[in-house]
C-alpha positions in Angstrom: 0.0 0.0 0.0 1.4 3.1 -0.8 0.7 6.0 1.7 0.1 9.5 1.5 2.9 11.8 1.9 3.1 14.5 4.3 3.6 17.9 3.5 5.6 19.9 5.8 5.8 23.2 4.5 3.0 24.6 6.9 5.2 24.3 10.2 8.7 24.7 7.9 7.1 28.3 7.1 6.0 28.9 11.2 9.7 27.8 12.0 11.2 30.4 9.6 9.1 33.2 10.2 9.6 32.2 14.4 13.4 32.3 13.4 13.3 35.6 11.9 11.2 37.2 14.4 13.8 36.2 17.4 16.4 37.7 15.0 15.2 40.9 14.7 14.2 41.2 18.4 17.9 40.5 19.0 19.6 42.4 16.6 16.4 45.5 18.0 18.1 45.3 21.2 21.9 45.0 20.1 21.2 48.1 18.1 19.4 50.0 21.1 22.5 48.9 23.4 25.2 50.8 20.6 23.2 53.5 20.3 22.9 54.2 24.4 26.8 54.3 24.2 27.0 57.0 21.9 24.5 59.2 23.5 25.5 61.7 26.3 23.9 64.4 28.5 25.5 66.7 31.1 24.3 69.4 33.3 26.4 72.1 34.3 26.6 76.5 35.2 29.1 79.0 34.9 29.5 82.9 35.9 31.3 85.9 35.4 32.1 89.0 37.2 32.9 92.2 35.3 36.4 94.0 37.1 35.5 96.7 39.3 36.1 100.4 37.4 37.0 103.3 39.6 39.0 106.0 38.6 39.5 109.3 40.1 41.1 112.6 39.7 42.3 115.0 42.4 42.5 118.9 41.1 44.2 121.8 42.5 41.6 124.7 43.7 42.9 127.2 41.9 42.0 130.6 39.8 44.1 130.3 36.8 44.4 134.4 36.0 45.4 136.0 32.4 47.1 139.3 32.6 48.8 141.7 31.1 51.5 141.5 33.3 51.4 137.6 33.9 53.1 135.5 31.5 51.8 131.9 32.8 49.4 130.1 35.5 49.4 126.9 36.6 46.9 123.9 37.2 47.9 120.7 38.8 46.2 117.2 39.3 46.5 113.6 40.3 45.3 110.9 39.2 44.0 107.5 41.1 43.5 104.4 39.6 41.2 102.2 42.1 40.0 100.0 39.6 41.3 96.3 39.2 42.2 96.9 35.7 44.8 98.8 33.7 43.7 102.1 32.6 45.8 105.0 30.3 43.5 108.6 30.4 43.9 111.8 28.3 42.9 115.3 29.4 40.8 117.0 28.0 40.3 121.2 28.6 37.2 123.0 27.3 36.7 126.5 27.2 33.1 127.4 26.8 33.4 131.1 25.9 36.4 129.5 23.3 40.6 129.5 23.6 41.3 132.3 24.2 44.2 133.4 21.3 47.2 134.6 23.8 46.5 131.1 25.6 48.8 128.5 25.1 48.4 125.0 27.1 51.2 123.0 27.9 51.4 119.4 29.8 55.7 118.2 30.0 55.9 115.2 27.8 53.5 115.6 25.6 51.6 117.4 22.5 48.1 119.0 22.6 45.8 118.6 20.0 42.8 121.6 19.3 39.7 121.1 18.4 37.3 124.3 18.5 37.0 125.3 21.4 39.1 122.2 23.2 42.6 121.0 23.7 43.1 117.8 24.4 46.8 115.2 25.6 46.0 111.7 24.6 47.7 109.3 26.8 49.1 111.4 29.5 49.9 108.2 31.3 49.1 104.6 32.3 47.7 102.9 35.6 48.3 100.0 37.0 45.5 98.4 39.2 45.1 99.7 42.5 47.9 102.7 42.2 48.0 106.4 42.4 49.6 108.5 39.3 52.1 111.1 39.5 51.2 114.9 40.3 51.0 116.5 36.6 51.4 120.1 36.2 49.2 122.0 33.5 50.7 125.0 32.6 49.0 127.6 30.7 51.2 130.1 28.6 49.9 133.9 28.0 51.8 135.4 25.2 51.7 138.8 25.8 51.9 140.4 22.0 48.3 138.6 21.6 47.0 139.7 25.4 44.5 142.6 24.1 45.2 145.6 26.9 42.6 148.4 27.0 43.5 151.6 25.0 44.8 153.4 28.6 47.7 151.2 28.4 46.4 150.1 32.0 47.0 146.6 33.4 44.3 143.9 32.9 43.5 141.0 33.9 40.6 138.2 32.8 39.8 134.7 34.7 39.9 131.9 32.9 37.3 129.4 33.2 37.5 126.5 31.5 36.6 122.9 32.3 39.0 120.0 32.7 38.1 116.5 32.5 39.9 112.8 32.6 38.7 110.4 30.0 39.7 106.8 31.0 40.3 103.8 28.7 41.0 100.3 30.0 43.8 98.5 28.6 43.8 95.7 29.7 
């Protein structure tokens, strides 16, 4: 008697698709593992604090006088560098009625520049932090051929105001 023969292909196809399902959960989980490793996150702060700035100048009291008799006036200062940076400064002068013409401005060391009615020494020095500057003497020049006199022929004198400031710059 010749039997029937079984087919198998209905559980060979449940084996192979249960084979390929395992292998993709594995291989899913193998994948998930590598990409953990390669994945980072941190936390973290920071701050900053800005250097303290404190600069300050110290001026003679003192009524600078043109005359027709005086050739030159002075005007000192000193300058104080509290800050925790370096600084260099310039003067600046600024006459608001104008320089006069008989005036001439000079600081030792270094050249004036004019500008309307200002004159101005860039760099007249630099600060450490935490130091005090040298005294600096201005001294104002009258030149006397320009010094108009009244028509007497009588002495004369005039005030000068005028308004001196320190302009800082860090440099550092």
């Amino acid at each position: 008697m010749h039997g029937k023969k079984k087919t198998t292909t209905g559980p060979l196809l449940l084996r192979v698709a249960l084979i390929l399902l395992c292998m993709t959960l594995f291989s899913t989980s193998m994948l998930s593992g590598l990409y953990a490793k390669y994945t980072a996150k941190n936390n973290g702060e920071d701050s900053a604090r800005v250097a303290k700035f404190n600069v300050t100048a110290d001026w003679e009291d003192v009524t600078v006088v043109a005359s027709s008799v005086q050739t030159n006036g002075e005007y000192q200062f000193t300058v104080t560098n509290n800050s925790e940076v370096a600084i260099t400064y310039d003067l600046v002068i600024t006459f608001p009625g104008g320089i006069p013409a008989y005036l001439q401005a000079s600081l030792p060391g270094k050249e004036a520049s004019i500008s309307g009615n200002t004159i101005t020494f860039s760099k007249v020095a630099s600060l450490a932090p935490s130091t005090t500057g040298t005294q600096h003497t201005l001294t104002f020049t009258m030149d006397l051929e320009k010094f108009t006199q009244p028509a007497t022929g009588e002495s004369y004198e005039e005030t000068l105001t005028f308004t001196a400031t320190i302009r800082c710059t860090q440099i550092d």
